[in-house]
mmJSON file of the N, C-alpha and C atoms, coordinates in Angstrom:
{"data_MODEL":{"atom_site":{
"group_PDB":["ATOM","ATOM","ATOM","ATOM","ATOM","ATOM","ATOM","ATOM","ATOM","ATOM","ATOM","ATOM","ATOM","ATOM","ATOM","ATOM","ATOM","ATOM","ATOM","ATOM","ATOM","ATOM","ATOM","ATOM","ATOM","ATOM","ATOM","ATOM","ATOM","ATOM","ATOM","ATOM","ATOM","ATOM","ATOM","ATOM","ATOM","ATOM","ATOM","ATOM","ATOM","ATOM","ATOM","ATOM","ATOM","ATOM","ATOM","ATOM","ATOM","ATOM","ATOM","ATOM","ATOM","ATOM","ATOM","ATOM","ATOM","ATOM","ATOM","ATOM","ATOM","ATOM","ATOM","ATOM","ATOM","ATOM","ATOM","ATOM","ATOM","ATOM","ATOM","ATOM","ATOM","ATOM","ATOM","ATOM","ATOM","ATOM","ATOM","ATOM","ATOM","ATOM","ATOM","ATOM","ATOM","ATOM","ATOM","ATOM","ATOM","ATOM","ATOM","ATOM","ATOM","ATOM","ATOM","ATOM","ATOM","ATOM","ATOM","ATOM","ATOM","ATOM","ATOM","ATOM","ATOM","ATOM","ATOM","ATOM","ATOM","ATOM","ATOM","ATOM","ATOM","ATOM","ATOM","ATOM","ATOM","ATOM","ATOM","ATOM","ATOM","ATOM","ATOM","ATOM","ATOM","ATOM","ATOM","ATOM","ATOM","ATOM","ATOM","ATOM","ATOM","ATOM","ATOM","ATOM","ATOM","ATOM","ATOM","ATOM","ATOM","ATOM","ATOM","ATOM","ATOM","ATOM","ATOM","ATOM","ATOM","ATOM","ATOM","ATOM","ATOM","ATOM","ATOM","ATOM","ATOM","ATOM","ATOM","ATOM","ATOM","ATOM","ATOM","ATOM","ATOM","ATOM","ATOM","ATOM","ATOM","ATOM","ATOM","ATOM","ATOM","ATOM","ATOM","ATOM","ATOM"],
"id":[1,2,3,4,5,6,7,8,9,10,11,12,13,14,15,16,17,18,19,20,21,22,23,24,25,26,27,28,29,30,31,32,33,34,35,36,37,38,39,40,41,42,43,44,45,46,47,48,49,50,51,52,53,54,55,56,57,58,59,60,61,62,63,64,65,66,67,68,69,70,71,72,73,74,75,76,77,78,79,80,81,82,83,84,85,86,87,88,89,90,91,92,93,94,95,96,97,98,99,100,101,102,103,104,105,106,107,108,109,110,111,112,113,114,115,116,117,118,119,120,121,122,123,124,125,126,127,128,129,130,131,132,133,134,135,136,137,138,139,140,141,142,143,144,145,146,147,148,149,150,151,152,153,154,155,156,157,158,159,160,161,162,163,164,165,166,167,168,169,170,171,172,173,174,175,176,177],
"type_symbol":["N","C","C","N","C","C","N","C","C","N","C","C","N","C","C","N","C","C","N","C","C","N","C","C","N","C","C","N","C","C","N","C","C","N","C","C","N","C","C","N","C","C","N","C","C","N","C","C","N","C","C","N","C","C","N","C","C","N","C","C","N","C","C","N","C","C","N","C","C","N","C","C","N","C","C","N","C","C","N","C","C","N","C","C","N","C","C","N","C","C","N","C","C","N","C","C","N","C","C","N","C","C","N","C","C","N","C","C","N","C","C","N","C","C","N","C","C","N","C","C","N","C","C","N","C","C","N","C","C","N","C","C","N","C","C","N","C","C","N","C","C","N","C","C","N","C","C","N","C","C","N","C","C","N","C","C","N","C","C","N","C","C","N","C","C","N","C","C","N","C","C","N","C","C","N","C","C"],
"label_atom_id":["N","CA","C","N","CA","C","N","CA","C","N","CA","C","N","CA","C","N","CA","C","N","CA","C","N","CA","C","N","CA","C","N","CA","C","N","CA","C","N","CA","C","N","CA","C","N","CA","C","N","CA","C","N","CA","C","N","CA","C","N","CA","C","N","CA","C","N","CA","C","N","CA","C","N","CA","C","N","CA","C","N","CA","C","N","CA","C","N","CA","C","N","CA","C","N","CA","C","N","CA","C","N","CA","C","N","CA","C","N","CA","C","N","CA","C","N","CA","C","N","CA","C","N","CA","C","N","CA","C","N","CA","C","N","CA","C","N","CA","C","N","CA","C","N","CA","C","N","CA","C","N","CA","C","N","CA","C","N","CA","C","N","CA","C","N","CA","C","N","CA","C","N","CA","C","N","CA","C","N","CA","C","N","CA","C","N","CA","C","N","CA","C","N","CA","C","N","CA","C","N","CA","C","N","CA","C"],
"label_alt_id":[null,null,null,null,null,null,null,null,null,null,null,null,null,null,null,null,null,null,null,null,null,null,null,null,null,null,null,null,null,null,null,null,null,null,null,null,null,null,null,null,null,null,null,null,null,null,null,null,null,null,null,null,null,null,null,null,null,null,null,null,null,null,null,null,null,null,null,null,null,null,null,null,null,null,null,null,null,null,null,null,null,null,null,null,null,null,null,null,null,null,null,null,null,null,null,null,null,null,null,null,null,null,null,null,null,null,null,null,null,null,null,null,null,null,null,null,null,null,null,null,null,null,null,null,null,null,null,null,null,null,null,null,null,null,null,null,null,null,null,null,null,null,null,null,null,null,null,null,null,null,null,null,null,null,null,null,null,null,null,null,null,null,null,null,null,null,null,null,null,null,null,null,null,null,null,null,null],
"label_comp_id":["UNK","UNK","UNK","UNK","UNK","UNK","UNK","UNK","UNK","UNK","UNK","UNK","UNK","UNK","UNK","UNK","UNK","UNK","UNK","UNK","UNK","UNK","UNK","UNK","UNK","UNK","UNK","UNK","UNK","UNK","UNK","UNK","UNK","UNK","UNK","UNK","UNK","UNK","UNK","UNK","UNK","UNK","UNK","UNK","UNK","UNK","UNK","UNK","UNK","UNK","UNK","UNK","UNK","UNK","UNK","UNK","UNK","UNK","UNK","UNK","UNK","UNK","UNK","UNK","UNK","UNK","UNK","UNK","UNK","UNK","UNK","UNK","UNK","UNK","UNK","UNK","UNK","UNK","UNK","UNK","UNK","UNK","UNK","UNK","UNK","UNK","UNK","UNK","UNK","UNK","UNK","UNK","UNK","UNK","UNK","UNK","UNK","UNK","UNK","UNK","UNK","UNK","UNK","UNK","UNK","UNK","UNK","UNK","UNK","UNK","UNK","UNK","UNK","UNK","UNK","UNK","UNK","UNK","UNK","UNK","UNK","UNK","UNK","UNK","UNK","UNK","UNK","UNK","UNK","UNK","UNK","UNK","UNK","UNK","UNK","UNK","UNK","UNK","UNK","UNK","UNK","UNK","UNK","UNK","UNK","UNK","UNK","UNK","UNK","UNK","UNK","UNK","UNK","UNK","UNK","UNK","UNK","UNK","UNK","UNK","UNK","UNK","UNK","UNK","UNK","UNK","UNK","UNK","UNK","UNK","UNK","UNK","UNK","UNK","UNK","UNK","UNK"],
"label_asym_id":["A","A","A","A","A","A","A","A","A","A","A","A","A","A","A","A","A","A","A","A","A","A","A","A","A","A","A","A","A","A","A","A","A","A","A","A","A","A","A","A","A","A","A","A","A","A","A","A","A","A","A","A","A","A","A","A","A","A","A","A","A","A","A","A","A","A","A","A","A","A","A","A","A","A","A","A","A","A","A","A","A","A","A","A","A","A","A","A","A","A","A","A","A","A","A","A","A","A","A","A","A","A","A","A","A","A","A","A","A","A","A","A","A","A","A","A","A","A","A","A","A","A","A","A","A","A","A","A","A","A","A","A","A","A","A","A","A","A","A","A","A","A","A","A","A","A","A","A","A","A","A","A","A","A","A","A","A","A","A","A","A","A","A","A","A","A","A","A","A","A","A","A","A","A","A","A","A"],
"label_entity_id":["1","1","1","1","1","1","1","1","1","1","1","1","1","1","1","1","1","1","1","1","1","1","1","1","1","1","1","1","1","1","1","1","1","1","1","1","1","1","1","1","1","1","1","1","1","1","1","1","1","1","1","1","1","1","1","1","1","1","1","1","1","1","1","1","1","1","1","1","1","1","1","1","1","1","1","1","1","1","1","1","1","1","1","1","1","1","1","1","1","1","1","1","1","1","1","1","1","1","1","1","1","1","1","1","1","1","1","1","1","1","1","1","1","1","1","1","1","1","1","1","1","1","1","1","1","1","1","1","1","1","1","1","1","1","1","1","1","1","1","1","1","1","1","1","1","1","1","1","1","1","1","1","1","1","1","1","1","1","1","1","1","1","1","1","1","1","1","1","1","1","1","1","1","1","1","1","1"],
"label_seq_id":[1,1,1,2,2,2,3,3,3,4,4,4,5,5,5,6,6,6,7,7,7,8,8,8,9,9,9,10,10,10,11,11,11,12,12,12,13,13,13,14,14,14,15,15,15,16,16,16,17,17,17,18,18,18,19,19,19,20,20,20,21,21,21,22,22,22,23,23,23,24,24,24,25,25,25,26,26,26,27,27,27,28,28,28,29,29,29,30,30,30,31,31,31,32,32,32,33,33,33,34,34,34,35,35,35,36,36,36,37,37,37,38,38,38,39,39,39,40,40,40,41,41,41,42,42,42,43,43,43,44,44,44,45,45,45,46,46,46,47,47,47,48,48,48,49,49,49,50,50,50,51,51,51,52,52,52,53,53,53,54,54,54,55,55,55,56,56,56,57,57,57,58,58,58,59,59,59],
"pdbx_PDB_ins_code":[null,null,null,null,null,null,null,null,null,null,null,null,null,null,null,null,null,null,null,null,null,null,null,null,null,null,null,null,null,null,null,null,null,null,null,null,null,null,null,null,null,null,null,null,null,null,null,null,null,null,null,null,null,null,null,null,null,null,null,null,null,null,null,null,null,null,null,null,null,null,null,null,null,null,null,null,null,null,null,null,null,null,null,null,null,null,null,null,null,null,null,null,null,null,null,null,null,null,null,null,null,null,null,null,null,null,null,null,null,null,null,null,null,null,null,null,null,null,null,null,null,null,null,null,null,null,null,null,null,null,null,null,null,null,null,null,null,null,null,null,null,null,null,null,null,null,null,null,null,null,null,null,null,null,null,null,null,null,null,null,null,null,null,null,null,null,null,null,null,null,null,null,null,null,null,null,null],
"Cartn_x":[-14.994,-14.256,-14.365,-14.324,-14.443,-12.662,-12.855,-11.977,-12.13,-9.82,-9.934,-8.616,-8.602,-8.1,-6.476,-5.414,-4.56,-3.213,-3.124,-1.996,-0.502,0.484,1.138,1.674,1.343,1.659,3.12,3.822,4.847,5.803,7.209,8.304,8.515,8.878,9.827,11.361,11.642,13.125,13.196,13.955,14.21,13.127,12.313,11.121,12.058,11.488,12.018,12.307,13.124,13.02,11.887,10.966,9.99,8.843,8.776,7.844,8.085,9.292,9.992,9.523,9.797,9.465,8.252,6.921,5.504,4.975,5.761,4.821,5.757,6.869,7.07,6.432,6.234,5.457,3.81,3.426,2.14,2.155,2.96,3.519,3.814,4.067,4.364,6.255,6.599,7.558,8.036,6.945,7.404,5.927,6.38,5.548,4.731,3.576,2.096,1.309,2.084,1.662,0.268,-0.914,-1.976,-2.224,-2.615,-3.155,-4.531,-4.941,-6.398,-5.824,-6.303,-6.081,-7.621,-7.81,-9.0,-8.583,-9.804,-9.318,-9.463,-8.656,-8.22,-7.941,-7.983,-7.512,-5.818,-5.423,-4.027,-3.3,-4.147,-3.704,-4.214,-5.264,-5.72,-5.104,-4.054,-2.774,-1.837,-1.766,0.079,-1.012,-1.646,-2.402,-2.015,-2.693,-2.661,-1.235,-0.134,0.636,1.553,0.793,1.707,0.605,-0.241,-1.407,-1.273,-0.101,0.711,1.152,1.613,2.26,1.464,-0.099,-1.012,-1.921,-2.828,-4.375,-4.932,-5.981,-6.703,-8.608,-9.05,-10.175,-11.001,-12.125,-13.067,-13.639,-13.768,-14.137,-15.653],
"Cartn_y":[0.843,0.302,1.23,0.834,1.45,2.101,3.255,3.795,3.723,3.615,2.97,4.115,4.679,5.168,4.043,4.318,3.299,4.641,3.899,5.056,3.77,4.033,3.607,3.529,2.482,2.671,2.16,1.225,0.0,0.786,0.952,0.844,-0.257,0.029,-1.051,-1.62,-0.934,-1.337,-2.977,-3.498,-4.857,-5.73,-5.335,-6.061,-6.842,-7.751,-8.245,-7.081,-7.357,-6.486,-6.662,-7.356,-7.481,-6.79,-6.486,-5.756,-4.118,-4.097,-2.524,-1.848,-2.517,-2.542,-2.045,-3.243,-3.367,-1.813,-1.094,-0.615,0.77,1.007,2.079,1.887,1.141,1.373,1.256,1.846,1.844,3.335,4.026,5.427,5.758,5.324,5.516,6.462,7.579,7.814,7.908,8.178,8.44,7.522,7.482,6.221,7.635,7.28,7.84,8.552,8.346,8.979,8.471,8.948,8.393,9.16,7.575,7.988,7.426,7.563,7.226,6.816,5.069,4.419,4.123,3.576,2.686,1.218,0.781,-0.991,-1.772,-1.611,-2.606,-3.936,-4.379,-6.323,-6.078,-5.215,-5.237,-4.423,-3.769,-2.949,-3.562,-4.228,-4.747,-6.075,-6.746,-7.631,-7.184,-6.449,-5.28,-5.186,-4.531,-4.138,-5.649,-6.492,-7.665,-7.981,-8.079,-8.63,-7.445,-6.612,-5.709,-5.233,-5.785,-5.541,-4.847,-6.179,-6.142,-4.586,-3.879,-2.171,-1.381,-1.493,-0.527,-0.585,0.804,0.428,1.002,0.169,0.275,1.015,2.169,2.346,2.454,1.981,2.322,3.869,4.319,5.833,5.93],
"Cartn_z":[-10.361,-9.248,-8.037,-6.975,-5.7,-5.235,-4.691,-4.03,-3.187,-2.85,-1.48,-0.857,0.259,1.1,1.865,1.502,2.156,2.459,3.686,4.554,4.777,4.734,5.357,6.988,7.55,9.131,9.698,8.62,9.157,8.491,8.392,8.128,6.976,5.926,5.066,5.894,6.366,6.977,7.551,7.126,7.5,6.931,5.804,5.203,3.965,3.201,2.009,1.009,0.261,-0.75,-1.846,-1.954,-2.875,-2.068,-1.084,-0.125,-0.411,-0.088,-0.155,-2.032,-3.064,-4.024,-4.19,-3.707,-4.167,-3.497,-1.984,-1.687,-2.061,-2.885,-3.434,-4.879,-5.542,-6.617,-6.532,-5.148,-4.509,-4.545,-4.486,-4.951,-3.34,-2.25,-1.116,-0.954,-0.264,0.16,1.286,1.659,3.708,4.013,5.888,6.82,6.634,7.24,7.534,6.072,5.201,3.578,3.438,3.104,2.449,0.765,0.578,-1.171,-1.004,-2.356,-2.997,-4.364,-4.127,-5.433,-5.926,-7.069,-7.769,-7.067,-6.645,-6.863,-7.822,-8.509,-9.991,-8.985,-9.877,-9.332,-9.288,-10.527,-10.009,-8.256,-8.273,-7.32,-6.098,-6.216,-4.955,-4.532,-5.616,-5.157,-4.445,-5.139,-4.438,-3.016,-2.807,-1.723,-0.542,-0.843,-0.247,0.213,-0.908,-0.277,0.29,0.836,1.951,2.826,3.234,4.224,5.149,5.781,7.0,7.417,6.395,6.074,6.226,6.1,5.888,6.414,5.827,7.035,5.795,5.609,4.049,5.131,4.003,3.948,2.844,2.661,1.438,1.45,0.433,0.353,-0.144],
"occupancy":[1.0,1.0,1.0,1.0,1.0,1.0,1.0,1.0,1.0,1.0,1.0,1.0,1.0,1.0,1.0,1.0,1.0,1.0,1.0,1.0,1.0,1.0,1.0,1.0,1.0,1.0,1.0,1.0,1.0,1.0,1.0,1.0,1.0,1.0,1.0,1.0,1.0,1.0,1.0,1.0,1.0,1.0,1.0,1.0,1.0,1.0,1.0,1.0,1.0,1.0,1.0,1.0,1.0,1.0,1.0,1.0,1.0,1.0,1.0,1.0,1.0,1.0,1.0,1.0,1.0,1.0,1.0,1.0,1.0,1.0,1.0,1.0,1.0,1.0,1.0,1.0,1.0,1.0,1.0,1.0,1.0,1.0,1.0,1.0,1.0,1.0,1.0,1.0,1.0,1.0,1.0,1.0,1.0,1.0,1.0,1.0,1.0,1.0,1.0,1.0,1.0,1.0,1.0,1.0,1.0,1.0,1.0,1.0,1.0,1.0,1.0,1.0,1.0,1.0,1.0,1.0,1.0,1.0,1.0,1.0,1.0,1.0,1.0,1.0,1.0,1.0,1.0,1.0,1.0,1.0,1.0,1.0,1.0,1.0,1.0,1.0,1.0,1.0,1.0,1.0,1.0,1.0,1.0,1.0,1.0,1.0,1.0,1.0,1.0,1.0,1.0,1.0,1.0,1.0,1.0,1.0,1.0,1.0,1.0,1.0,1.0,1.0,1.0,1.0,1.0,1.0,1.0,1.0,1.0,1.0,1.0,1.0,1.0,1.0,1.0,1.0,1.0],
"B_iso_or_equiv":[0.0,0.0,0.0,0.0,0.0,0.0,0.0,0.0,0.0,0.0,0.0,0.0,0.0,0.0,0.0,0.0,0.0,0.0,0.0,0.0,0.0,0.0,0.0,0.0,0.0,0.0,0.0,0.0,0.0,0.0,0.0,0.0,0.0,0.0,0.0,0.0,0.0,0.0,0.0,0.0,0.0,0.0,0.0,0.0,0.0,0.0,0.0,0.0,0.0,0.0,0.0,0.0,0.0,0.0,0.0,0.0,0.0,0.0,0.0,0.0,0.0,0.0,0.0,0.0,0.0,0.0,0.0,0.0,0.0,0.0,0.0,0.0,0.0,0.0,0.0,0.0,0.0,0.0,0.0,0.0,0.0,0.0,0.0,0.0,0.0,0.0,0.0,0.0,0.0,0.0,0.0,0.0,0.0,0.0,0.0,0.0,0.0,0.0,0.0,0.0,0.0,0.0,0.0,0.0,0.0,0.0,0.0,0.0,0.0,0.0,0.0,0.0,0.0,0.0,0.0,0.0,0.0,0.0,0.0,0.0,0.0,0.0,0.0,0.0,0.0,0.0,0.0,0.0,0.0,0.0,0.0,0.0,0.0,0.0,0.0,0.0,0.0,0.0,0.0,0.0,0.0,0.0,0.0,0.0,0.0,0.0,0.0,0.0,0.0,0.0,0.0,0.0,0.0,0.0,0.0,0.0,0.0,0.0,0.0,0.0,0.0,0.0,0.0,0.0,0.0,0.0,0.0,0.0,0.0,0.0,0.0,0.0,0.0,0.0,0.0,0.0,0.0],
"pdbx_formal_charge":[null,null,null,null,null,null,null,null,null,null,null,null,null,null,null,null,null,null,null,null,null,null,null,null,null,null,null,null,null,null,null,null,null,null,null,null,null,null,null,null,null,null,null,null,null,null,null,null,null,null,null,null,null,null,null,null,null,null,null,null,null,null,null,null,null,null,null,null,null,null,null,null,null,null,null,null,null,null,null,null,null,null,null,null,null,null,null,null,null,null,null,null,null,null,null,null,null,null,null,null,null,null,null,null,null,null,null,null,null,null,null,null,null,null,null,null,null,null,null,null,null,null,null,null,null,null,null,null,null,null,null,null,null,null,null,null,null,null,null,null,null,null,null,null,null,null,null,null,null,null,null,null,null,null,null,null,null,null,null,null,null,null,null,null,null,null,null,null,null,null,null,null,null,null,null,null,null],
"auth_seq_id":[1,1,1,2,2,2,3,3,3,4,4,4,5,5,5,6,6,6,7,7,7,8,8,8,9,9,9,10,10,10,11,11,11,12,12,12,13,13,13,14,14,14,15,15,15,16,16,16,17,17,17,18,18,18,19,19,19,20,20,20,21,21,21,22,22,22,23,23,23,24,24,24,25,25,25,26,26,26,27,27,27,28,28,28,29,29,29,30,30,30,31,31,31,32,32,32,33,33,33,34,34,34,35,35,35,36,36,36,37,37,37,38,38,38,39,39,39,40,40,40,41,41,41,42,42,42,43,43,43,44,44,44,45,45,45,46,46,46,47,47,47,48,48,48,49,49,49,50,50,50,51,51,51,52,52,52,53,53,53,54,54,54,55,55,55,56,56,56,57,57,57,58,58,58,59,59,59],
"auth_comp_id":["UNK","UNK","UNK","UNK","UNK","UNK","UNK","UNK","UNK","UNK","UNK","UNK","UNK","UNK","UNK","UNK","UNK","UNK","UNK","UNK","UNK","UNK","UNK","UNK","UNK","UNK","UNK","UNK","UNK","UNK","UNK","UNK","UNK","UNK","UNK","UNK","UNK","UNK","UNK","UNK","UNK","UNK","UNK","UNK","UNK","UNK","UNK","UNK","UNK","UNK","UNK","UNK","UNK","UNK","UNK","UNK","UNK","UNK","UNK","UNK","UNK","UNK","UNK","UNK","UNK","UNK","UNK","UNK","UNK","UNK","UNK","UNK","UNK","UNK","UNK","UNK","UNK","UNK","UNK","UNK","UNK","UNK","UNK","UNK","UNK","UNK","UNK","UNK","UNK","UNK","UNK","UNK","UNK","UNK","UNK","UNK","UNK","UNK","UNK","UNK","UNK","UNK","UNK","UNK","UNK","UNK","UNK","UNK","UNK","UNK","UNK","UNK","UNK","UNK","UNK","UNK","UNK","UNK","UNK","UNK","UNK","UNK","UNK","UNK","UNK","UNK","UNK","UNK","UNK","UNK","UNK","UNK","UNK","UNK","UNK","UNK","UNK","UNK","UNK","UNK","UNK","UNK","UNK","UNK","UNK","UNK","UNK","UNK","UNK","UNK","UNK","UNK","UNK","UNK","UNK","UNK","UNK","UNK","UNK","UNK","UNK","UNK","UNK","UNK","UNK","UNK","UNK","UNK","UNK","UNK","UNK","UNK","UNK","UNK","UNK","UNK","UNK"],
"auth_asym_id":["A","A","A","A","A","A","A","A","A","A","A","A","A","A","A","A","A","A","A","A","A","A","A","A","A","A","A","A","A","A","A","A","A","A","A","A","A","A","A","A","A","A","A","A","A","A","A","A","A","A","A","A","A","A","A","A","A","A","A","A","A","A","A","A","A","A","A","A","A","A","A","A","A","A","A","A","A","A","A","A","A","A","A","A","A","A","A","A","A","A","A","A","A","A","A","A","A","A","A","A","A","A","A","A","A","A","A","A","A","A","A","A","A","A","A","A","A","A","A","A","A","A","A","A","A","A","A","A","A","A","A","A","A","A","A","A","A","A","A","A","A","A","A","A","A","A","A","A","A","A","A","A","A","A","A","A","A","A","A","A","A","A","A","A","A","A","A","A","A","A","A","A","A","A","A","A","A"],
"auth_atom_id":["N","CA","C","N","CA","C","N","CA","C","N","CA","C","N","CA","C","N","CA","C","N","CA","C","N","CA","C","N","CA","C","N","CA","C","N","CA","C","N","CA","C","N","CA","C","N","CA","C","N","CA","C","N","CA","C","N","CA","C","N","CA","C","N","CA","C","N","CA","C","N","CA","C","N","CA","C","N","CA","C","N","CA","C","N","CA","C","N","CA","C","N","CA","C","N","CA","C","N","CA","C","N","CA","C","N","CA","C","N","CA","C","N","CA","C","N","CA","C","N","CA","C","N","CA","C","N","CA","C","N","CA","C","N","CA","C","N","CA","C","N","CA","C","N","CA","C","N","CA","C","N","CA","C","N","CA","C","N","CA","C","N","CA","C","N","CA","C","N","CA","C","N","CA","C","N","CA","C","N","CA","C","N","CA","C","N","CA","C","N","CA","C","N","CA","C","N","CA","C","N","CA","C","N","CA","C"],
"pdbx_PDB_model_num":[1,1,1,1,1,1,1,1,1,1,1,1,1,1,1,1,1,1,1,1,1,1,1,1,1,1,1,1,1,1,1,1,1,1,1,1,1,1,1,1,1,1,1,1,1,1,1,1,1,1,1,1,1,1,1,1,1,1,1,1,1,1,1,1,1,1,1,1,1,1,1,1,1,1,1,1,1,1,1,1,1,1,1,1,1,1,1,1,1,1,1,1,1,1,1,1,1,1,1,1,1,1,1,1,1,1,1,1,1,1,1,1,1,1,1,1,1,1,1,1,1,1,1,1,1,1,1,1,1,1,1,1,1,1,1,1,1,1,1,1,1,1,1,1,1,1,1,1,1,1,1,1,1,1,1,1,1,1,1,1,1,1,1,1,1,1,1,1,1,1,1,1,1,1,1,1,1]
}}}
């Protein structure tokens, strides 16, 4: 699977709570945090449905 570079740019605040959820179990704690995940199919859902939150790169 390809690695992918994803930072948080948006605020959870005032988001759904199923948003706030997906992108703390994205392992996110603070805005501007970047990780390096695998793109599993699972992860690249969670990914999707918080797009909007992030700025995704391929590595």
């Amino acid at each position: 699977m390809a690695k992918l570079k994803v930072t948080q740019v948006k605020s959870t605040i005032d988001r759904p709570e199923n948003q706030k959820r997906t992108v703390r179990a994205l392992g996110f704690t603070k805005l501007n945090q970047t990780i390096e995940v695998e793109g599993s199919p699972s992860i690249l859902g969670m990914i999707k449905q918080v797009s909007h939150l992030l700025k995704i790169e391929n590595i």
